[in-house]
BADO-670175 format. One record per residue (C-alpha): residue in three letters; x, y, z. Coordinates in steps of 0.001 Angstrom, whole numbers, padded with zeros to 6 digits, always signed. Example, Ala and Ser with C-alpha at 12.3 -4.5 7.8 and 13.67 -1.06 7.14 Angstrom:
ala+012300-004500+007800;ser+013670-001060+007140;
END
This chain:
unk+000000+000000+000000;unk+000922+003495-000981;unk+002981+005187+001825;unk+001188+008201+003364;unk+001952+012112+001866;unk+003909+013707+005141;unk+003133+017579+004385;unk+003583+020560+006233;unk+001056+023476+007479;unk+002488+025645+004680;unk+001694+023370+002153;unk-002132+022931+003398;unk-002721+026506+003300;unk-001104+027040-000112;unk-003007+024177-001237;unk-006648+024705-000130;unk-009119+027581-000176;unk-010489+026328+003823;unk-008810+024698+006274;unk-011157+022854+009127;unk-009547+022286+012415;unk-010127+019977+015148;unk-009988+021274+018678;unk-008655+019412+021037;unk-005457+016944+019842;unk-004957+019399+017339;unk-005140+023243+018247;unk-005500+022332+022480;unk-006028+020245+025178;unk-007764+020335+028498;unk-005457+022848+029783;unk-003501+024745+027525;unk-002546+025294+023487;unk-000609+022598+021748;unk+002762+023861+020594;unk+002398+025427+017071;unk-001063+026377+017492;unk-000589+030017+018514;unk+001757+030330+015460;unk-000824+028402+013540;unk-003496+030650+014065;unk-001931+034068+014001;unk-000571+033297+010654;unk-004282+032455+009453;unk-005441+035774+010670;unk-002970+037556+009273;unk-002816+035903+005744;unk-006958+036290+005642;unk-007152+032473+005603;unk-010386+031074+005627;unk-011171+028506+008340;unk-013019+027056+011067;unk-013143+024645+014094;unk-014967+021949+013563;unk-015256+020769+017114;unk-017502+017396+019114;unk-017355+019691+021810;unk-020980+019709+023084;unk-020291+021448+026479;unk-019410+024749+025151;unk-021048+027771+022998;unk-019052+028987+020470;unk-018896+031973+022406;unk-017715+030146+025508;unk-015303+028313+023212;unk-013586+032029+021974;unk-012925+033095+024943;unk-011026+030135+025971;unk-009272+030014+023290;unk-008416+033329+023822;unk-006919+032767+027195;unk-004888+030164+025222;unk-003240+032982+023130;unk-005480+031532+020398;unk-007476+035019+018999;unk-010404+032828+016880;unk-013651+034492+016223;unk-016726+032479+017395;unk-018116+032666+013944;unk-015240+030397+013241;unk-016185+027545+015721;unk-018863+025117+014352;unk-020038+022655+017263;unk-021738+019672+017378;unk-024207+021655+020188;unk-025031+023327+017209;unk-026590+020783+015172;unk-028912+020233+017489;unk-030950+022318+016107;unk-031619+020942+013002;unk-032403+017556+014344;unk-034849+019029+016700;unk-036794+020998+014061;unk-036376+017900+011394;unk-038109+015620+014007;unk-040472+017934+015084;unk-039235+018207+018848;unk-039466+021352+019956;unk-041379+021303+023069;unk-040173+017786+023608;unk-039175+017293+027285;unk-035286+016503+027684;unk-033307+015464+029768;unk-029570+016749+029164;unk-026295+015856+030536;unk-023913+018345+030362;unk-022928+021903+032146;unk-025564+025249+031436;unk-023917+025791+027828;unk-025061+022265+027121;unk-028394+022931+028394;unk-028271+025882+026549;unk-028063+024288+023106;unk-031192+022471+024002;unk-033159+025205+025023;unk-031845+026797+021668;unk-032988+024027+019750;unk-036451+024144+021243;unk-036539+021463+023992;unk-038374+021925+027045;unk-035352+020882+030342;unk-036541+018347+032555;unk-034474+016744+035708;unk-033679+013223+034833;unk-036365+011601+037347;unk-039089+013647+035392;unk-040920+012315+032615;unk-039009+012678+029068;unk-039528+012613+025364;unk-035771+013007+024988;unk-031857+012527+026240;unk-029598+014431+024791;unk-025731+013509+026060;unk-023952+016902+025603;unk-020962+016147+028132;unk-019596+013853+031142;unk-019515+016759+033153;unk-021769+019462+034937;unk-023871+017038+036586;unk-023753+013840+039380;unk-022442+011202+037231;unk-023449+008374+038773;unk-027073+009223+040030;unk-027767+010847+036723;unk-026663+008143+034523;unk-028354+005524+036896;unk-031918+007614+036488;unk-031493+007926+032947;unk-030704+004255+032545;unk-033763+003696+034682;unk-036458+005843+032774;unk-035335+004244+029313;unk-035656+001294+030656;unk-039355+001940+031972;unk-040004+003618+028584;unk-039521+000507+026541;unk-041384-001165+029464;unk-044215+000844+028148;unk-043855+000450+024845;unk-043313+004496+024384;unk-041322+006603+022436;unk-038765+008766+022857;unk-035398+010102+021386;unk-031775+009546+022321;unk-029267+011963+020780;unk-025688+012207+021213;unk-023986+015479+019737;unk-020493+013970+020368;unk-019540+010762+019364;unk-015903+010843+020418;unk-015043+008028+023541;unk-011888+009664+024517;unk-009965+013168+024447;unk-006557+014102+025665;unk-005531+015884+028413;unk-002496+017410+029341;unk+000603+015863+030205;unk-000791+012489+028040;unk-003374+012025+030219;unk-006756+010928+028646;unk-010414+011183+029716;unk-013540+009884+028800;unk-016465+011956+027005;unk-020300+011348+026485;unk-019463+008892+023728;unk-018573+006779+026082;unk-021469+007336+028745;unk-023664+006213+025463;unk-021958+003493+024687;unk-022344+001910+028450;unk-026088+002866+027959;unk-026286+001356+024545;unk-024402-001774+026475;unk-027072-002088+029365;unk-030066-002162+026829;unk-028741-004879+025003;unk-028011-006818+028054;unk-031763-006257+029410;unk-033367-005901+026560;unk-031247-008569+024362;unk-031284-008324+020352;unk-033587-005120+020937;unk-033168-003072+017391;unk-033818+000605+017076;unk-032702+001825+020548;unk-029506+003804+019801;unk-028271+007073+020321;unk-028364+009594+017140;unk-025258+010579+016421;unk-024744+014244+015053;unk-020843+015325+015145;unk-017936+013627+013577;unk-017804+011515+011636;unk-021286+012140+010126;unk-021591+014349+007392;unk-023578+017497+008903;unk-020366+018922+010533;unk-018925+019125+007613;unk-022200+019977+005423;unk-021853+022651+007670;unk-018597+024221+006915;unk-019129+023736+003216;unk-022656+025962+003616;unk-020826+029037+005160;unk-017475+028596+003345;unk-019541+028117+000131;unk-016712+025663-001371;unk-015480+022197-001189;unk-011990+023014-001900;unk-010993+022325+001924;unk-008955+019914+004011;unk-009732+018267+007398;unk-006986+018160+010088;unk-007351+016094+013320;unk-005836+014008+015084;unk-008652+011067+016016;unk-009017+008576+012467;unk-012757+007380+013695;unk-013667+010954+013681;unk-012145+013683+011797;unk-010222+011304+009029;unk-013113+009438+008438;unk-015899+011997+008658;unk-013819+013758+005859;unk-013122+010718+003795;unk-017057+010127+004281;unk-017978+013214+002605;unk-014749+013465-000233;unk-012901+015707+001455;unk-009059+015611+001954;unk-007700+014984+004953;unk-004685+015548+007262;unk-003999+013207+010572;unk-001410+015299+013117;unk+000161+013286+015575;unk-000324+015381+018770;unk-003719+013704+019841;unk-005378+010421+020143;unk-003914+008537+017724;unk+000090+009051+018529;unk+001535+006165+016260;unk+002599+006685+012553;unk+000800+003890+010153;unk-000024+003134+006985;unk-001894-000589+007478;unk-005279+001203+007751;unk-008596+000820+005741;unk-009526+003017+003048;unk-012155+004999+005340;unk-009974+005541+007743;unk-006613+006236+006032;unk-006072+010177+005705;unk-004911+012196+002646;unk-001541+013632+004398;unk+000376+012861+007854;unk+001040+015819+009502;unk+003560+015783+011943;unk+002825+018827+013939;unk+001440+022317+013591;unk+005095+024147+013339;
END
C-alpha cells in the first residue's frame, strides 16, 4: 500500500481555499494550546485564511469556546467555531421536537443548546420525550446516569417513544501531560451496552449521532465557506479522518492527539490524505 503524503502546514494553506480544524489533539487540550497552534493561528489571521473549528465539543457555545481560546493565546472568532451543540438544532426541528421534554447531561452551555434548539429541560427523574448527552460533566455522574438508565428502561417497558441523541460521538480526548479522559461517547456506549443486556437483540434503541464523523459537521462548513476546496486536520481517524473521507474531502492526521503512532496498514475509510507531523 501506498505510503502516506507527510506535508507541512504551509503546504495545506497554499493548497486549499479552507482549512477545518479539530480542537482538542490538534489546536489544544484540556489545559492549555498545543505547541504550534498560537503560530498556527496568528498566521491564518494575518494571511486572511479562511477557516473554522470543527469541534464534538458539546459542552461549550461557540462563544464560551472564543474566549477560551483566547486565554490560550489563540485570537479565533466564534463565527469560526462550528459545534456539534449546534446541530442540534436541526435535528430538533427535522423531528419535530421542539417542546419535547429533555433530559440533558452536560454543564448550562449544554443545556443551553437544548433550550436553543427548542426542547423543554426536565431533571432526569421527570418524565421525558428526549436525552440528549452533551458532556460527562456538569452534573452527578453516577445518580444521573443511573436515572437515565432507569427511565429508558421503563419507557420501553411501556412500549413508548422517545429520542436519544448524542452530539459527540468521540469516547476519549486528551488531556495534558498524556493524560486521557472519557467523554459522552462513552457514557452512550455503556447505555447502549445495558439495553442490550436487558433488553437482548432489541433493534432501534440507539443514540443519534450528530458530530464527527457524520456528514452534517462538515455539510456545515461547506454551507458558510460556500466551497469544497478544503482539508480536514485532526488528530482522532474514527472521527475527523473518516468523517472527511465520508464526505470526499481531503484529509490531514497530526500526531499530537489520540492517535500518537505513525501507520499506513489502515482501511480506506480511515486512512487520511496527508500525515502531519505537527502544527510548526
Amino acid at each position: 500500500m501506498k505510503e502516506i503524503q507527510e506535508i507541512t502546514v504551509k503546504e495545506l494553506r497554499q493548497r486549499y481555499s479552507v482549512l477545518l480544524l479539530d480542537a482538542y489533539g490538534v489546536l489544544v487540550h484540556s489545559s492549555g494550546a498545543l505547541e504550534g497552534a498560537g503560530e498556527l493561528i496568528a498566521k491564518l489571521n494575518q494571511k486572511g485564511t479562511s477557516y473554522f473549528i470543527l469541534t464534538n465539543d458539546a459542552s461549550k457555545l461557540p462563544l464560551t469556546s472564543s474566549k477560551l481560546f483566547q486565554k490560550y493565546g489563540l485570537d479565533i472568532d466564534p463565527d469560526r467555531i462550528i459545534t456539534s451543540g449546534a446541530l442540534l438544532k436541526n435535528y430538533f426541528d427535522t423531528h419535530g421536537l421542539r417542546g419535547a421534554r429533555c433530559i440533558v447531561l452536560g454543564p448550562s452551555d449544554s443545556v443551553q443548546y437544548v433550550k436553543d434548539a427548542g426542547g423543554d429541560i426536565v431533571s432526569p427523574q421527570n418524565k421525558f420525550d428526549v436525552v440528549v448527552i452533551c458532556d460527562e460533566a456538569g452534573f452527578p455522574f453516577l445518580d444521573t446516569v443511573d436515572a437515565v438508565l432507569s427511565g429508558i428502561f421503563n419507557k420501553l417497558d411501556r412500549r413508548e417513544r422517545f429520542h436519544l441523541v448524542l452530539p459527540n460521538p468521540d469516547l476519549i480526548y486528551p488531556k495534558a501531560d498524556k493524560g486521557y479522559g472519557i467523554t459522552g461517547g462513552s457514557i452512550a456506549l455503556m447505555l447502549e451496552a445495558a439495553l442490550q443486556l436487558r433488553f437482548p437483540g432489541h433493534s432501534g434503541v440507539y443514540f443519534e449521532k450528530l458530530g464527527k464523523p457524520h456528514a452534517a459537521i462538515y455539510e456545515e462548513a461547506i454551507r458558510r465557506s460556500g466551497t469544497r476546496d478544503m482539508v480536514m486536520i485532526g488528530d482522532q481517524l474514527e472521527t475527523d479522518i473518516c468523517g472527511a473521507n465520508d464526505i470526499g474531502l481531503d484529509s490531514a492526521l497530526v500526531m499530537t492527539g489520540v492517535t500518537g503512532s505513525k501507520t499506513n496498514k489502515l482501511p480506506k475509510r480511515l486512512r487520511p490524505t496527508y500525515l502531519l507531523t505537527s502544527l510548526k
